[in-house]
N, C-alpha and C positions, 0 to 999 in steps of 0.2 A: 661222596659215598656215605650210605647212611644206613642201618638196619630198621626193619620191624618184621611182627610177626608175618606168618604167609598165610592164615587163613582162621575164620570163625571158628574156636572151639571151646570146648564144654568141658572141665573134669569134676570130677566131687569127691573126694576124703572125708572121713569119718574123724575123729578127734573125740574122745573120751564121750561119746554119744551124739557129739554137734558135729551136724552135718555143714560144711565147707562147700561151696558149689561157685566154682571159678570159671567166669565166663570171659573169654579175654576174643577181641575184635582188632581190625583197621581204624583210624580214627585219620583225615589229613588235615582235618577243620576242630576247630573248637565245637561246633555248633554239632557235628556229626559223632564227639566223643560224648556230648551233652544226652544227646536223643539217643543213644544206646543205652547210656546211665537209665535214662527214665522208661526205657523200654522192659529192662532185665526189672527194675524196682515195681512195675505195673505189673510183669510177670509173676513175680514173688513180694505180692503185694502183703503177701501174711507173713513172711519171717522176720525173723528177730532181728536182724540188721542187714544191709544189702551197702558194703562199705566200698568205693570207688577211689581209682587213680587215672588220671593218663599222661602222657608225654606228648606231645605235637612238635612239628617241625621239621625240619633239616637241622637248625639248629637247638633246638629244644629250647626253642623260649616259653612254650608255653605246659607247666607242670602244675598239675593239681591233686590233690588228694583227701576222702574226706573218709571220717570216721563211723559215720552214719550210728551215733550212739554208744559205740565201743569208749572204754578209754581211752583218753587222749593220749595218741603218738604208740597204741596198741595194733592198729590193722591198717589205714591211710599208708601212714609212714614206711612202715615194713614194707608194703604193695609195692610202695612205688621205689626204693630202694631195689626192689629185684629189677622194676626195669631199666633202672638206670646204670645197676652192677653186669645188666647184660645188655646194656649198650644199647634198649630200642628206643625209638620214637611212633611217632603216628599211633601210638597202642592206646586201650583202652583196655581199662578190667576192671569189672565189677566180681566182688567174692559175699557173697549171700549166703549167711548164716542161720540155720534152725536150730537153736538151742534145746542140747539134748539133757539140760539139767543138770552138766556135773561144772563148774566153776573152772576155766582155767586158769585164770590169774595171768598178770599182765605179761610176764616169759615167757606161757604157755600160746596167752593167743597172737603174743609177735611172731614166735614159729608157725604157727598153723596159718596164718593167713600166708606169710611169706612159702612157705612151702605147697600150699596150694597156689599162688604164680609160676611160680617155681617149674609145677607137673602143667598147669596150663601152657606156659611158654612149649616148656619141652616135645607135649603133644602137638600143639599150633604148630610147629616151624617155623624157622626164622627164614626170610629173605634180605638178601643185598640190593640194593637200589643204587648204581652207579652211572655215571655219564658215559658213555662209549658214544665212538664216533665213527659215522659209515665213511669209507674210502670205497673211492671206484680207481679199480687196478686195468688200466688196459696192457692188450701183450700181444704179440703175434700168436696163430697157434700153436707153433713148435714149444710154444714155453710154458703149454697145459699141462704137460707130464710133472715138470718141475715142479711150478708153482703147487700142483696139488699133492705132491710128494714135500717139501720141504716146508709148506705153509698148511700141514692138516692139521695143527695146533689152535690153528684162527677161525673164526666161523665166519662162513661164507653166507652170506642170505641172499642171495641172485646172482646168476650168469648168465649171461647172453654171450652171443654166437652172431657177427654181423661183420662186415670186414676186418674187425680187430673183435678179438673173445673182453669181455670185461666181466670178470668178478667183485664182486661188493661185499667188503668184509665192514667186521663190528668189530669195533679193535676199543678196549678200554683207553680213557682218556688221557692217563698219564703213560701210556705204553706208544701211541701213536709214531713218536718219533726211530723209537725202536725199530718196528715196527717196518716203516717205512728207508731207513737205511737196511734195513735186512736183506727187503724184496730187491733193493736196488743194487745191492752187494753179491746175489744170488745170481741176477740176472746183467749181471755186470751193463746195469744202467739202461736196458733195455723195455722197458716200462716206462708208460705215465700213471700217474693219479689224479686224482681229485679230488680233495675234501668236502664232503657233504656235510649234512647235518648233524648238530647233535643231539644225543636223543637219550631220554632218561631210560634205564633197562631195570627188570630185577631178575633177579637170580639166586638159585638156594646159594645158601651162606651155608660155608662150611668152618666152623671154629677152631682153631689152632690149638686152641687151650686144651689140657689133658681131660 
């Protein structure tokens, strides 16, 4: 299981006249966090600085971050610090700078760039990316009332209706076994299954945290 954001977006903050404009993407390749970089920087080819981070992977081996001019460890570092404090990967953010003439000095533009990820994230949305695994549940049909009474927690993605009813649920990967003593404890063993394949999913992320 792994986070990133769920979709291309745009915000722009104001800061003592310098306008902030934080574009945060998808990235699953090095090559595809690259070509966004140079995309946003061709776009905003005239401002003051167009400063980059991304994360890649499952495992985040691959992190970078650059200053594009700023003081060093002023706008890179803070960037990528927000994504790693909320846990994504695959992201990509460029935060593009028009200097509005008033000096923020290096406290001033550690917050501003970090608080412009910050409202980018927030707007984008986050998604879960987790392995779930399809089961084929066969039953007789006396046991459709049940199973769709006691199992409307599980999502279903196909039924069929053919000498035996078989429903195919998406059951998260570490729940599986669960999962499957339940229906078999319900239907006091009156079922078979099959494990099918597994298949990477995403899904909004909803945070725990206050």
């Amino acid at each position: 299981m792994y986070l990133a954001i769920k979709q291309y977006t745009e915000v722009e903050i104001i800061i003592n006249k310098s306008r902030f404009i934080a574009q945060i993407n998808r990235a699953e390749t090095e090559e595809e966090a690259i070509d966004f970089i140079k995309q946003i920087k061709k776009k905003h080819y005239n401002a003051t600085h167009n400063c980059s981070c991304y994360i890649i992977g499952p495992n985040k081996l691959i992190q970078k971050q650059n200053d594009d001019g700023e003081p060093s460890g002023t706008a890179g570092i803070p960037m990528i610090e927000v994504l790693r404090k909320t846990n994504l990967t695959d992201t990509v953010v460029v935060v593009t700078r028009y200097f509005g003439g008033i000096k923020l000095g290096a406290s001033g533009l550690i917050r501003a760039y970090s608080q412009a990820v910050s409202e980018a994230i927030k707007a984008a949305g986050i998604i879960e990316k987790k392995s779930m695994r399809l089961i084929d549940v066969y039953f007789d049909y006396s046991l459709i009332g049940l199973l769709e009474h006691k199992l409307i927690c599980y999502e279903v993605i196909n039924r069929t209706y053919l000498e035996k009813v078989c429903f195919t649920y998406r059951i998260d990967e570490d729940k599986v076994q669960n999962f499957l003593d339940y229906i078999i404890d319900i239907t006091n063993n009156n079922v078979n299954y099959e494990l099918k394949d597994l298949v990477l999913c995403e899904v909004d992320y909803l945070s725990t945290s206050s």
